[in-house]
N, C-alpha and C positions, 0 to 999 in steps of 0.2 A: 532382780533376783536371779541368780547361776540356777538357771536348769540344773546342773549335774550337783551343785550344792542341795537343792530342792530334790530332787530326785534318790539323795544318798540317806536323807533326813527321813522318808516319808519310809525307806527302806528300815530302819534305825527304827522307826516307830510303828514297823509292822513286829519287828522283834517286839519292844514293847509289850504289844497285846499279848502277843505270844506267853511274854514271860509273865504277867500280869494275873492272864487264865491260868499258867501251872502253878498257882501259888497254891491252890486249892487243891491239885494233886500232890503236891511236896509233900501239903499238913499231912492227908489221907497215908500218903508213903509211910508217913514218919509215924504212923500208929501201927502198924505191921510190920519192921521190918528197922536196923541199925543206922543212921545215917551213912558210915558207907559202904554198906551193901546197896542203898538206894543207891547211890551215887554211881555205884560199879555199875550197876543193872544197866540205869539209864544210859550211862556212861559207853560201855561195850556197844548197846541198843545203836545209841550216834554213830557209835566206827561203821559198823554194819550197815545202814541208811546212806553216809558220806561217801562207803566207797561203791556203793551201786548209784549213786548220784553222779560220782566221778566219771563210771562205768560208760552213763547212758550222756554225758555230756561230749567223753573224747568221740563216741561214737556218732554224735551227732556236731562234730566238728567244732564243739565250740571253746576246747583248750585254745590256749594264747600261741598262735603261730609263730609268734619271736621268741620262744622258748628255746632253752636249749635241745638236744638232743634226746629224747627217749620221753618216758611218763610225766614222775615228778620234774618238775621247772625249780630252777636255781637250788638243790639240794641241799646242798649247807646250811645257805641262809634259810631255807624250808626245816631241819631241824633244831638249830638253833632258834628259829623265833616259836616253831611249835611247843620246842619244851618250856621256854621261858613263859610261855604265856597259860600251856596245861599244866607246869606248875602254880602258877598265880590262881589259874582258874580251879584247881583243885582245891588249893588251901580256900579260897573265897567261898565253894560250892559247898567244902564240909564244914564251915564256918556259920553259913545259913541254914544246913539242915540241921546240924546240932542245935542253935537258936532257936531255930523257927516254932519246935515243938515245946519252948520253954517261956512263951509269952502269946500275948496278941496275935495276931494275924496283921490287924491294922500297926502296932510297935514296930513287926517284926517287918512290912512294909515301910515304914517311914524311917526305921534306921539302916536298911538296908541302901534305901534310894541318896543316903545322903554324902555319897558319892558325888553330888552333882555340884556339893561345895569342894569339894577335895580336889577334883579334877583340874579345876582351873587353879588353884593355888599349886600342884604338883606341875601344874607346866609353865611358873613362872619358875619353878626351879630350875626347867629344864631349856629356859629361855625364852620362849613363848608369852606376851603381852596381850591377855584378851582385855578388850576395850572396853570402857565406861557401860557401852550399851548392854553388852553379856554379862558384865556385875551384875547388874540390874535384872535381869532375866534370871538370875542364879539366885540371887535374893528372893526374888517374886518365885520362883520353883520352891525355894525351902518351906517359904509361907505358904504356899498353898499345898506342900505336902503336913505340912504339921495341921492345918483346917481340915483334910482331906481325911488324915491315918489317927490324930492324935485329942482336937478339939473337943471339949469335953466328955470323952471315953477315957484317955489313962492320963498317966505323968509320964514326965523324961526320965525318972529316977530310974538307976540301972542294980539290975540283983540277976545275980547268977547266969545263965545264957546268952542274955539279953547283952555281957560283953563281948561275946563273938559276934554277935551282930554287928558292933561297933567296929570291930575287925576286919568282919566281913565289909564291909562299905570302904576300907583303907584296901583291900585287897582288890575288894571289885577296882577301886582307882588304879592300881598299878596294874591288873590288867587290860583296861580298856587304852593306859600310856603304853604298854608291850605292842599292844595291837595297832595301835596309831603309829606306832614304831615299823613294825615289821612287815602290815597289811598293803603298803604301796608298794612292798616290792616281792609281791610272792602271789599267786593263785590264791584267790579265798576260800574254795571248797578242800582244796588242797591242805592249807593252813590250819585250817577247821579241822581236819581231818587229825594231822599231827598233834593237834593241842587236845583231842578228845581220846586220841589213844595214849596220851599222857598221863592223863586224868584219869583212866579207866586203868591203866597199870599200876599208877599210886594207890587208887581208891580197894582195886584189891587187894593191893601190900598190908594197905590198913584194916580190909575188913576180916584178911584172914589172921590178921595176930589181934585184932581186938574183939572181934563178932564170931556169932556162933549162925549164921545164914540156915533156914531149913525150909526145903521144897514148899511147905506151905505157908510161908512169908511170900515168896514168890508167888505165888499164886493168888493172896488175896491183895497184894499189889500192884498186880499184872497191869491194870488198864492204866492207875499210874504212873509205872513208869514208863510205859508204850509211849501216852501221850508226853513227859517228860524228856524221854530218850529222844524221839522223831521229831514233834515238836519243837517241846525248848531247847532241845540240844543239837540237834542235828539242824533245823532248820533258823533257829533264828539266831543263835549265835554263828552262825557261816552269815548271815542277813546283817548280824553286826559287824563281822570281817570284810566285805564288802561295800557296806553301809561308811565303813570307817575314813575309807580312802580316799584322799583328796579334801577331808571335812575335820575342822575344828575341831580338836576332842573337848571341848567345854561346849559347842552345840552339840556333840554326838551325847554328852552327858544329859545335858537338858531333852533328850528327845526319849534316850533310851529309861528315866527315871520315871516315866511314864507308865508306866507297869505297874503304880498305885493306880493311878485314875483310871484305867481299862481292868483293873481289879476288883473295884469298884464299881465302877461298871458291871459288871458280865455278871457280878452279883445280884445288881439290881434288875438287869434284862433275863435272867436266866432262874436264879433262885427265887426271884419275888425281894427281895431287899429293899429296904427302902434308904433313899438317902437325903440327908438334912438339906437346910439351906446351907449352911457352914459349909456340907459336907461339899456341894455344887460350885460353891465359890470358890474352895479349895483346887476343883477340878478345871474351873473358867480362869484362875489364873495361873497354873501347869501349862495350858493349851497357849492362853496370850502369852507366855513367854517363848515358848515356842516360836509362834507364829511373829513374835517382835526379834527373836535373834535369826528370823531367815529375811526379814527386809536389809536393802542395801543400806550403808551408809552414806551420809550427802555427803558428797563433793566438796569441798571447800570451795567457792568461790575467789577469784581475784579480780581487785579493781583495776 
């Protein structure tokens, strides 16, 4: 097994949690306040965190020394892949909070994450052959997220919301292929940085011609979008720009879809939740697919 394979994955799957725990701030968001006004809040909340993050890392010498000259590194290609990807990430973001508040939790979970079929069929598009073994790890991810989000609590059947969510997962795919594009050759807090003030420009174009925002939305939203903005914004999407680099975007799918089962989870550790046998099996085969697309492949032999 690559160290640095293993090592980008475990990165990938600390986002995960991340994003897994703010399922439960989004819902909350989404009761106080427009979807994208949440989105802005959180959204601006990231730029602010990213560039004091920036701040405290040129200071502490750890920008990329073959850079070019001055702050931002390779400029260009640094705006071009931030917008492409704060676009992708914008439409995907106000796709799941419009959703999210129009079904399940567990729905809005398992059609979100199913991304992790999408990914590898979008990179046979784009030339990319993932192997017999990663099908199989993608198959075993879908199953154990429909045992996980789906198994006797709802149906597949889709009504109202519930098709941006379908959207949202074709979205989340083109951003994670943006990012798998862009992320080896740019800073990742940097990157993070431009795709969040992306997001955070659009989201307030939209919330000021469609939403009506008042001081006290803000305020009884406050801790969710704190933990949202800093969090799942700022911290663990740079963790999946990072995460992304030099790694398979069909493992980076299978790690980062994970954010069911650490949903579920944190529910159970945290709220008192309980969860089924289904529910555990769902979660034990999430993990072994995981853990089966990070072992090596054998060598073929010759006689």
């Amino acid at each position: 097994m690559k160290n640095a394979q293993l090592h980008n994955t475990l990165l990938l799957m600390g986002a995960s949690f991340i994003w897994g725990t703010a399922f439960v701030a989004q819902s909350v968001g989404a009761d106080y306040m427009g979807p994208y006004t949440f989105l802005a809040s959180r959204s601006w909340l990231a730029c602010v965190f990213l560039l004091g993050l920036m701040a405290v890392l040129r200071k502490a010498g750890k920008t990329n020394p073959a850079a070019e000259p001055g702050f931002w590194q390779n400029r260009k290609v640094l705006v071009k892949g931030g917008v492409f990807c704060g676009t992708a990430l914008f439409a995907a973001s106000a796709a799941q909070q419009i959703g999210i508040g129009t079904t399940s939790t567990a729905k809005a979970g398992f059609m979100t994450a199913l991304y992790v079929v999408l990914v590898p069929v979008f990179g046979v598009l784009f030339g990319r052959r993932p192997g017999v073994k990663l099908w199989c790890c993608v198959a075993a991810s879908v199953v154990g997220l429909y045992l996980l989000c789906l198994a006797g609590h709802d149906t597949l059947s889709l009504t109202g919301g519930e098709w941006m969510l379908l959207g949202c997962a074709f979205l989340f795919c083109l951003q994670i292929m943006l990012v798998d594009h862009f992320s080896p050759q740019l800073d990742g807090v940097q990157l993070s940085f431009v795709e969040f003030f992306t997001v955070s420009v659009l989201s307030t174009v939209f919330m000021l011609l469609f939403e009506h925002p008042t001081v006290e939305q803000f305020r009884l939203a406050a801790v969710s979008i704190a933990y949202c903005g800093i969090m799942s914004s700022g911290v663990a999407y740079t963790l999946q720009i990072v995460g992304q680099k030099a790694l398979d975007p069909t493992i980076a799918s299978l790690a980062m879809c994970l954010e069911s089962v650490f949903s579920a989870l944190a529910g159970w550790l945290i709220l008192g939740e309980t969860l089924s046998t289904t529910e555990l099996c769902g979660c034990g085969l999430m993990f072994a697919a995981i853990v089966v697309s990070q072992l090596p492949d054998r060598k073929k032999t010759t006689c």
